[in-house]
Every structure is written in C-alpha cells, then in structure tokens.
C-alpha positions as CSV (number, residue, x, y, z in Angstrom):
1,X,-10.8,7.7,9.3
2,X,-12.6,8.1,6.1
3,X,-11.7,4.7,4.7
4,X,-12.6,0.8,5.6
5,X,-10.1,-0.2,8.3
6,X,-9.8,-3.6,6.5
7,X,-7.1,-2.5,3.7
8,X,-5.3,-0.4,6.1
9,X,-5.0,-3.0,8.6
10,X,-3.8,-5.2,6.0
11,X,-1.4,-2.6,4.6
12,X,0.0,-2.0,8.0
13,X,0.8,-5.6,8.7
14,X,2.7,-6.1,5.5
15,X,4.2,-2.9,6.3
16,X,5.2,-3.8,9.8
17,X,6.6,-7.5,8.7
18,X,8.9,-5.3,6.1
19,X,10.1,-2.8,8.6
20,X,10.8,-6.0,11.1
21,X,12.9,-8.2,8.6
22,X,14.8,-5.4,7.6
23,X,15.2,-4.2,10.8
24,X,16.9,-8.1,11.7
25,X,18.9,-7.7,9.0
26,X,20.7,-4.9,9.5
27,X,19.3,-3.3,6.0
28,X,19.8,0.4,7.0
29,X,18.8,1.3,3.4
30,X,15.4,-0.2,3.1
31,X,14.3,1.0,6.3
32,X,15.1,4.0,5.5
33,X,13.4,4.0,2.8
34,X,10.5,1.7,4.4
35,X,10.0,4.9,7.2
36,X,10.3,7.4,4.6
37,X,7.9,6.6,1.7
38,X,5.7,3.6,3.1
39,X,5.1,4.5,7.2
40,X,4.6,8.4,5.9
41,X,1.8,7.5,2.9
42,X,0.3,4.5,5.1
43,X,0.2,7.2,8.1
44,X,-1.0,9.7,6.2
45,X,-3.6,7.5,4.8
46,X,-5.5,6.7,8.3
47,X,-5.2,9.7,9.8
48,X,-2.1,9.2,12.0
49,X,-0.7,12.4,11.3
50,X,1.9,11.9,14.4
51,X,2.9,8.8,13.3
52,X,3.8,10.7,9.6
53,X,5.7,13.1,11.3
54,X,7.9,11.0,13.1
55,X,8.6,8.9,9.9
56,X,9.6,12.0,8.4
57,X,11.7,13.4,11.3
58,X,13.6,9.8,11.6
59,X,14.9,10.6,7.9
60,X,15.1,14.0,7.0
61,X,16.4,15.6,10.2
62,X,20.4,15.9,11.0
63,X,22.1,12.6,10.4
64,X,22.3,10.3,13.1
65,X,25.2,9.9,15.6
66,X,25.4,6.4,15.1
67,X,24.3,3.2,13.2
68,X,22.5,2.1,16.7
69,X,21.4,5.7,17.1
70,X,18.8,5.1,14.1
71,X,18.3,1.7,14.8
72,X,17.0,2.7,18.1
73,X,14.9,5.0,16.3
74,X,13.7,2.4,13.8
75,X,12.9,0.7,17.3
76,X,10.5,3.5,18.5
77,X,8.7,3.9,14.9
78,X,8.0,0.1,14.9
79,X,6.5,0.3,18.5
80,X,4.4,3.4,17.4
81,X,3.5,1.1,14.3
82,X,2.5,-1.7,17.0
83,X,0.3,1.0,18.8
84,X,-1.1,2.2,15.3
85,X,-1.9,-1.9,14.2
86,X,-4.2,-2.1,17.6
87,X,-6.3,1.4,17.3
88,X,-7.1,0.3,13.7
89,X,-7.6,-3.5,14.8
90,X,-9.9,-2.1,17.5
91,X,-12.0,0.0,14.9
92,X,-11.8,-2.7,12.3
93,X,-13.8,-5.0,15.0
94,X,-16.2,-2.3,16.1
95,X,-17.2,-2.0,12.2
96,X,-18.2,-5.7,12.5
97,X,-19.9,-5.8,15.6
C-alpha cells in the first residue's frame, strides 16, 4: 500500500456503515450502487484488487436469480469488507508502533 492506512481506514468504515444501513433497509439501489462505485475505487485504492473484482462481478455479471440471491451476495462483500477493515487496522497499528 502506497498510501497512510489512516484515510483508508477511515474511508472503509464510513463505507462499511453505508453498505450496512442500506443493507437493513432493503435499499437494493444504493447498494448497488455502494458495491459498484465506492467498494471498487476504495478497493482499488489499498491494493485489494480481489476485493474490486468481486464488487465488480456482484453488479455487472448476469442478473441475479433473486432479490435474496444479491442480498446474500451483498452479505459476502460486506464480510470481505470486514476482513479488508482488520488487514488495514493491523497495518494502520504497525505504522504507530
């Protein structure tokens, strides 16, 4: 990663709280949107080239089967999100140390 850890850990939490409240509400159009532009750029941005291509994949591949069918897919992005927030928490603290 070529850039602090602090902004991007910042950005992934306010990214993360987005994806969950839209996720409880049922908003199928801002999480697509959320997984599309914001998980792809953030992704992109520290190096979690994976994590970009799923967001991508989630979106632009055949349409789901079903409502639940993306909303278990939301499910997975969030974990790998999750996973995401504790690699760059664990490099954020061994900058400090």
């Amino acid at each position: 990663m070529n850039t602090s850890s602090a902004p991007l850990q910042l950005g992934l939490e306010d990214l993360l709280g987005e994806l969950q409240y839209a996720r409880r509400n049922g908003d199928l159009g801002r999480l697509a949107l959320l997984a599309y532009c914001e998980v792809r750029r953030w992704a992109r941005a520290a190096g979690e080239e994976a994590l970009a291509e799923h967001a991508t994949v989630l979106v632009t591949h055949s349409p789901k089967v079903s409502r639940e069918a993306f909303m278990n897919d939301v499910d997975g992005l969030i974990v790998q999100l999750e996973e995401a927030h504790s690699r760059v928490s664990n490099r954020s603290a061994a900058l400090r140390d």
